[in-house]
Every structure is written in C-alpha cells, then in structure tokens.
C-alpha positions as protocol buffer text, in pm:
chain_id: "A"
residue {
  index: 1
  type: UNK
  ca { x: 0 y: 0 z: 0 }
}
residue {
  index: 2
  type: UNK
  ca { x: 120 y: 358 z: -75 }
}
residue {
  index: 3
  type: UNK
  ca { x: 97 y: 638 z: 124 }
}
residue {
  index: 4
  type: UNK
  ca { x: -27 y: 937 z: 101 }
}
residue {
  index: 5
  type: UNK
  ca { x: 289 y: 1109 z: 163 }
}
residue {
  index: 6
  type: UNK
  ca { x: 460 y: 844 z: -124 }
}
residue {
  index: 7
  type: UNK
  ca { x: 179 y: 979 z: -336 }
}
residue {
  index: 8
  type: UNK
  ca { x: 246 y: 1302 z: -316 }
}
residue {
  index: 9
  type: UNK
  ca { x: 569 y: 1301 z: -335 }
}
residue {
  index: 10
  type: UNK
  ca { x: 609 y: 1096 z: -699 }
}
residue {
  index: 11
  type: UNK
  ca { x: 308 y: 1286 z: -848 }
}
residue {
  index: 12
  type: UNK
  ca { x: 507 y: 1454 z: -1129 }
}
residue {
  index: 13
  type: UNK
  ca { x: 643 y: 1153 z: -1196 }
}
residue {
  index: 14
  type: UNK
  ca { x: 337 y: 960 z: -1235 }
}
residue {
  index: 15
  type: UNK
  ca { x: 142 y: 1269 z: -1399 }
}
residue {
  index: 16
  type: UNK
  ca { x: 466 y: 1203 z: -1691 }
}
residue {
  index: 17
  type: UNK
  ca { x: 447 y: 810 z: -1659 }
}
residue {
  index: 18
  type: UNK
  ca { x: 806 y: 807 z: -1595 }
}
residue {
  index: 19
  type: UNK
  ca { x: 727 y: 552 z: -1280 }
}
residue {
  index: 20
  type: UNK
  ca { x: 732 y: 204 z: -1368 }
}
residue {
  index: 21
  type: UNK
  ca { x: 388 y: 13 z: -1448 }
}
residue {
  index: 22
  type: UNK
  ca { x: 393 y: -146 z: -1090 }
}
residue {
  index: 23
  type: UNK
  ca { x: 418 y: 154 z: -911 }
}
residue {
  index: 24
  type: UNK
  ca { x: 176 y: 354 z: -1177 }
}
residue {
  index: 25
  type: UNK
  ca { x: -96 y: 70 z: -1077 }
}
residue {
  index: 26
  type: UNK
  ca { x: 6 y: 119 z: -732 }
}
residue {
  index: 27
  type: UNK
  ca { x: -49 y: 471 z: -713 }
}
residue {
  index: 28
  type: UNK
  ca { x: -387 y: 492 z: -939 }
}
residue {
  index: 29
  type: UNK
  ca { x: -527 y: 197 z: -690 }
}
residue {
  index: 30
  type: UNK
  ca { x: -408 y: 478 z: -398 }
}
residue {
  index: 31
  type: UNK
  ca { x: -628 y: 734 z: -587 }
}
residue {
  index: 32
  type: UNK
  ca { x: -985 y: 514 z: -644 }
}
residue {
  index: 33
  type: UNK
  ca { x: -951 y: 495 z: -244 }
}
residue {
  index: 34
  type: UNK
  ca { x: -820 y: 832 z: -98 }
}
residue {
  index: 35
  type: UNK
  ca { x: -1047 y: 1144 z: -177 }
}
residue {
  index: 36
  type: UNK
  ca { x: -792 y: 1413 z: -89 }
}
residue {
  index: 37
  type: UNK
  ca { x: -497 y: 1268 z: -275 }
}
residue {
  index: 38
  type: UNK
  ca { x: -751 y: 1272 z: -576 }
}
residue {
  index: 39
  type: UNK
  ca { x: -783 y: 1616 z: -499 }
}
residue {
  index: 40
  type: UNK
  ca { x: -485 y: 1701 z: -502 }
}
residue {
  index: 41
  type: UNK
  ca { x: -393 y: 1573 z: -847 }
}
residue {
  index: 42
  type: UNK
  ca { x: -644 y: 1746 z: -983 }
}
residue {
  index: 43
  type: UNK
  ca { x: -567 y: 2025 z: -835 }
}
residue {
  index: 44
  type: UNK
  ca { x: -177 y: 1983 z: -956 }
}
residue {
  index: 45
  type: UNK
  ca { x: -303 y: 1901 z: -1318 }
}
residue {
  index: 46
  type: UNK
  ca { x: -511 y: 2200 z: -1353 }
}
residue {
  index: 47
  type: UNK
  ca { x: -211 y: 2430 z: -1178 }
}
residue {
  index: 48
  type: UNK
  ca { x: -28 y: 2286 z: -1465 }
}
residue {
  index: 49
  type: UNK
  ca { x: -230 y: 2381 z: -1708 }
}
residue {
  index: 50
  type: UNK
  ca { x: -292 y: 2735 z: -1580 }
}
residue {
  index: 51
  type: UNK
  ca { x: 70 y: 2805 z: -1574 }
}
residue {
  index: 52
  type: UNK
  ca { x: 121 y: 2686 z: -1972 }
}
residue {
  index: 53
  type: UNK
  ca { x: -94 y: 2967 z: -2065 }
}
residue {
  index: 54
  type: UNK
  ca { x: 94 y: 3221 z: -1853 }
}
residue {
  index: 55
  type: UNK
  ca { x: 328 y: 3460 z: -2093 }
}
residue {
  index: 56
  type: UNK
  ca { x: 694 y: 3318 z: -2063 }
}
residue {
  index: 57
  type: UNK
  ca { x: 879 y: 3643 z: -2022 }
}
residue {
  index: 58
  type: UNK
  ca { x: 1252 y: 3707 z: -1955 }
}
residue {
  index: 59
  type: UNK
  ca { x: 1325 y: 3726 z: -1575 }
}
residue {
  index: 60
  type: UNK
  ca { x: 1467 y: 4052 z: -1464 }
}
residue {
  index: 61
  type: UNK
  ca { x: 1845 y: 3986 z: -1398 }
}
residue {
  index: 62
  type: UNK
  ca { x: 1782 y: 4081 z: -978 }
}
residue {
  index: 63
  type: UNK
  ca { x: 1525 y: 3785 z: -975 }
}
residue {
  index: 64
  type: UNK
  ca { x: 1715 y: 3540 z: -1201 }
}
residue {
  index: 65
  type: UNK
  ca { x: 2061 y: 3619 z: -906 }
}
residue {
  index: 66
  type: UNK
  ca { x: 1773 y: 3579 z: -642 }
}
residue {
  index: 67
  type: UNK
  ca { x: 1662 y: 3243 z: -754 }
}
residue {
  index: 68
  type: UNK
  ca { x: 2034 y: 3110 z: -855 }
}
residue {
  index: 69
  type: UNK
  ca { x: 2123 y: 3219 z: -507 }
}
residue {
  index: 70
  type: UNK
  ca { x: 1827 y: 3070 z: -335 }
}
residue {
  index: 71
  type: UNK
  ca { x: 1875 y: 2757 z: -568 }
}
residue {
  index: 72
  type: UNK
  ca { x: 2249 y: 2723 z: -451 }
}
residue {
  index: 73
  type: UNK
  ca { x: 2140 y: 2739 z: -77 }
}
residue {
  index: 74
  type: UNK
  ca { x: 1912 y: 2501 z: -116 }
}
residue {
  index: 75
  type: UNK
  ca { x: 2162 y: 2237 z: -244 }
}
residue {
  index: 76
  type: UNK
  ca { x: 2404 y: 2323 z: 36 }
}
C-alpha cells in the first residue's frame, strides 16, 4: 500500500508516466480509495495547465541572481 505522503511526493512523476507500471498501478489503486490525494492531483493538473498559458517572459536579472542564489542554498 502507498501512502499518502509516497503519493504526493512521486506525483510529477506519475502525472509524466516516468514511474514504472507497478508503481503507476500502485499509485492509481491509492487514488480510487483516498479522496484528498484525488484532490490534489487534480488540483496539480489544472495548476499545470494554468501556468502553460501564462506569458513566458525574460526574468529581470535581480530575480534570475535571487533564484540562482536561493537555488544554490538550497543544495548546500
């Protein structure tokens, strides 16, 4: 049995059926019996689709050192 947790934490991955079949199945079976997870991913899927109709404009160079900085902290 997967948890909820599990679940939430491989979502992208099983949104881009990069997980193998076992754990797809495993995951989908999670779904059909957990309410909020199911929520969730369709919450995530239409977040996704939101943001693929935003307008993909250049960052302003302050933001893009902001995130790289961030980014690099993060990984330390």
């Amino acid at each position: 049995m997967i948890t909820c947790r599990e679940c939430a934490e491989l979502l992208l991955e099983y949104l881009t059926g990069e997980l193998d079949n076992e754990l797809q199945e495993r995951i989908r079976r999670h779904l059909e019996k957990c309410p909020p997870c199911l929520v969730y991913v369709e919450t995530y899927q239409v977040t996704i689709r939101l943001t693929r109709k935003l307008p993909c404009d250049e960052l302003p160079p302050e933001v893009a050192e902001r995130l790289r900085a961030a980014l690099a902290e993060a990984e330390q």
